[in-house]
Phi, psi and omega in degrees: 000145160304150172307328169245023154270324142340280161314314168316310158314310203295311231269337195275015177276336175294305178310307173264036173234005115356064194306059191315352177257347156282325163314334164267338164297313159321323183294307208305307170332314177272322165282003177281349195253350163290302182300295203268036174046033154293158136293149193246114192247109164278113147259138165188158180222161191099256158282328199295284028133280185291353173312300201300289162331321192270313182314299217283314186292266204279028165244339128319296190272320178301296171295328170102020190269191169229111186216148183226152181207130146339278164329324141277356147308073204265359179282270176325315193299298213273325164274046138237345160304309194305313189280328197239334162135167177267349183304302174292004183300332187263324168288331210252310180296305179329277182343287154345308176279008164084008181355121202234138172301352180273013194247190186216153166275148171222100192296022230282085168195150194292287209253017097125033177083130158197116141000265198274017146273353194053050185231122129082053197283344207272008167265338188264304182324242191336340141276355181304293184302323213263310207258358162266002154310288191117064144281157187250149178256145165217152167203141151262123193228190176242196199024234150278012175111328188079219345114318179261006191272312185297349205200023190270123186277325141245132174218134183259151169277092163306119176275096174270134170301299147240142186344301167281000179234043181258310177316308176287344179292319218250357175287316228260311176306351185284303165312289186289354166268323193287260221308341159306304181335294208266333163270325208308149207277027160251329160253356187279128181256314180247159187278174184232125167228136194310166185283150174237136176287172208253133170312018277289161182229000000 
């Protein structure tokens, strides 16, 4: 086969190895921390970072959360690398926002943070700081999950297949479970309509 009759393949088999009742337990989940006037904190970096980003906008207007991501502070974000270094960076904004047991993490990452590989520290330190709050965790990740798998109260696995597809597999199903998330008729609140152009005079 061709490389994107491959791909292809590849993708719809992930789809249909997909846990879909964790994915409606997760909706249930989320709208519990909106219903207790919690907050939604996105984290991710790289793709995970546009994930984030894209999520804090529509989980505000679709949903109705009070959401948030570091990562678009890029002021803040980019002074607290400089002055204390990056591992502590994401915990020291958690901090900064006052991080409550009533709020919830939200995760975007391929290997999902370890410690002792030195992958991704400054994400499992923040996830560290959120479960000594009792923040409740949640992340879409790839592989076996990492750090965020371990300490996740949901977390779905994108089951990737091949090896070599794993980052872009599990970026691009990440973009398609948040945004299923965020229509499921338990968090979506406002409707979605295609853009209209603005009329001419």
């Amino acid at each position: 086969m061709s490389f994107a009759a491959t791909f292809l393949e590849e993708t719809a088999q992930i789809v249909s190895q997909i846990d879909a009742v964790k994915l409606d337990e997760m909706a249930e989940q989320l709208a519990m921390i909106r219903e207790a006037h919690g907050r939604l904190f996105f984290l991710g970096l790289g793709g995970g970072a546009g994930h984030a980003s894209h999520a804090v906008n529509d989980f505000r207007k679709i949903g109705g959360f009070e959401a948030y991501t570091p990562t678009d502070n890029v002021s803040e974000l980019t002074a607290r690398i400089n002055d204390d270094g990056w591992e502590t960076s994401l915990e020291a904004w958690l901090r900064g926002s006052r991080l409550r047991s009533t709020d919830g993490i939200f995760v975007f990452s391929v290997g999902g943070g370890d410690r002792s590989k030195g992958v991704s520290v400054n994400l499992v330190r923040a996830l560290e700081y959120a479960s000594s709050v009792g923040a409740r965790i949640f992340g879409i990740v790839g592989r076996d999950g990492g750090f965020t798998a371990c300490v996740s109260k949901t977390c779905v696995i994108v089951p990737t297949l091949n090896p070599d597809h794993v980052t872009p597999h599990t970026e691009g199903f990440q973009a398609i479970l948040w945004h299923l998330l965020v229509s499921h008729p338990t968090i979506r609140r406002s409707s979605t309509k295609p853009g209209v152009a603005a009329p001419t005079t």
